[in-house]
C-alpha positions in Angstrom: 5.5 14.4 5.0 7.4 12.4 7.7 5.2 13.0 10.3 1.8 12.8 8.4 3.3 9.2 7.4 3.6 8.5 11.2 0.2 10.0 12.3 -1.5 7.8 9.7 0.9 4.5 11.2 -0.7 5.3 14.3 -3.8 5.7 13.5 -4.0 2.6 11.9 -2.5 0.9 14.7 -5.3 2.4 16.9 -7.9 0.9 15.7 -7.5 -2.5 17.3 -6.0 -5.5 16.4 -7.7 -5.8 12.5 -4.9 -6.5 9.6 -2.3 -7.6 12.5 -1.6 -10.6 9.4 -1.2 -8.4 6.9 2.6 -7.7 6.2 3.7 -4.0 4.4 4.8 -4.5 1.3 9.0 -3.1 1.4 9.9 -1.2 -1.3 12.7 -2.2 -3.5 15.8 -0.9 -1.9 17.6 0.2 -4.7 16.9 2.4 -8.0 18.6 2.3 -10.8 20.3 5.5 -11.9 18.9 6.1 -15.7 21.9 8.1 -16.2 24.6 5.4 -15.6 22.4 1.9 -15.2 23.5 -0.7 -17.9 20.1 -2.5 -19.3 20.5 -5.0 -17.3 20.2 -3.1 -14.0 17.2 -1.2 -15.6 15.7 -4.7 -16.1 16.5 -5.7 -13.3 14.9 -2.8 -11.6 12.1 -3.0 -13.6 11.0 -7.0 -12.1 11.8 -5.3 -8.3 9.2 -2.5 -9.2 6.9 -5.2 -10.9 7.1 -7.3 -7.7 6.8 -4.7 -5.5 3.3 -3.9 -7.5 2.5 -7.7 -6.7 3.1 -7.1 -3.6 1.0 -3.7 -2.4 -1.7 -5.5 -4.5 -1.6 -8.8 -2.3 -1.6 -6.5 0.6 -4.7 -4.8 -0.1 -6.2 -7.6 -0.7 -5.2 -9.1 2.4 -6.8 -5.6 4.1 -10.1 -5.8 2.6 -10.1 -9.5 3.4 -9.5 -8.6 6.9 -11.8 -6.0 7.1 -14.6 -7.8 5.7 -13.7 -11.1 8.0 -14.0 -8.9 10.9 -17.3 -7.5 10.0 -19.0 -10.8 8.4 -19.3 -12.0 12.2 -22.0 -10.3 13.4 -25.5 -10.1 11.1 -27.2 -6.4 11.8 -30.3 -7.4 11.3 -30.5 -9.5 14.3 -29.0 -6.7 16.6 -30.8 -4.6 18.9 -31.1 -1.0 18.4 -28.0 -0.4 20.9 -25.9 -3.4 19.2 -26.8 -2.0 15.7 -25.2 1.6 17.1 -22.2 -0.3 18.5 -21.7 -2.2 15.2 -22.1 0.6 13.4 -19.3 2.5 15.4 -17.2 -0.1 15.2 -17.6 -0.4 11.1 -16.9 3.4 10.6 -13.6 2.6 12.6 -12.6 -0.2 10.8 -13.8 1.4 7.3 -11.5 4.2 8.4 -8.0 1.7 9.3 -8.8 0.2 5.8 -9.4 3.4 3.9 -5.9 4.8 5.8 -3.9 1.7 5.2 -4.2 1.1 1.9 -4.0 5.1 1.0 -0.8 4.9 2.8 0.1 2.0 0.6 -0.7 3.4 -2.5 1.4 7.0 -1.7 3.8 5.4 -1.3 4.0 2.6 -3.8 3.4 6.0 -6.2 6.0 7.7 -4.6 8.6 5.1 -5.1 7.6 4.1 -8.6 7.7 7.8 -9.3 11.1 7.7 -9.0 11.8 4.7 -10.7 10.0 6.1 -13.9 11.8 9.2 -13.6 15.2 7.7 -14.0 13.7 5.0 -16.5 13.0 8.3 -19.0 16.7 9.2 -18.1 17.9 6.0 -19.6 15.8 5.9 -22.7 16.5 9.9 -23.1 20.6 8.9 -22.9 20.6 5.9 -24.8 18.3 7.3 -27.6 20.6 9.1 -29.0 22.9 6.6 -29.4 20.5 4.7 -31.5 
């Protein structure tokens, strides 16, 4: 999984210099564990994870922003048959560093909130009982 990770990082990096502004969201660095966590380190977990949302969603944004920004300066239908094919090319490419970026950001924004659910049904599963 490591090295697909890295493959797409370096695809993404080869396709020029587009979403240079944009900054990867960080994951939170800690999860709560749902078997020990008080409720307020599940709470407080639970506003890192929200932020963390915030943030892959501001950074997709900021990708298709770039993206389109980096398209919107040329107009196709003024291009010659060999600047259409160029432009073209260079859409695909950029179409293709988008589409990798933010399905890299979304894995792993999944991944990580995976987790965090996972120990959130430990919690509620321990402290139910108690109920």
């Amino acid at each position: 999984m490591k090295s697909l990770s890295m493959i797409l990082v370096l695809a993404a990096f080869a396709g020029g210099t587009a979403y240079a502004d944009c900054s990867y969201p960080k994951a939170p660095d800690h999860i709560p564990d749902g078997s020990t966590a008080t409720l307020q380190e599940m709470l407080a977990g639970q506003s890192a994870f929200q932020a963390y949302n915030a943030e892959v969603k501001a950074y997709q944004d900021c990708l298709r922003l770039e993206h389109d920004q980096a398209l919107s300066t040329s107009d196709p239908s003024k291009m010659t048959p060999d600047q259409k094919a160029a432009y073209d090319k260079q859409k695909a490419e950029l179409d293709n560093v988008l589409i990798q970026k933010n399905d890299a950001a979304v894995d792993a924004a999944t991944a990580v909130t995976n987790r965090f659910n996972d120990q959130v049904k430990i919690y509620k599963e321990k402290h139910q009982n108690k109920s």
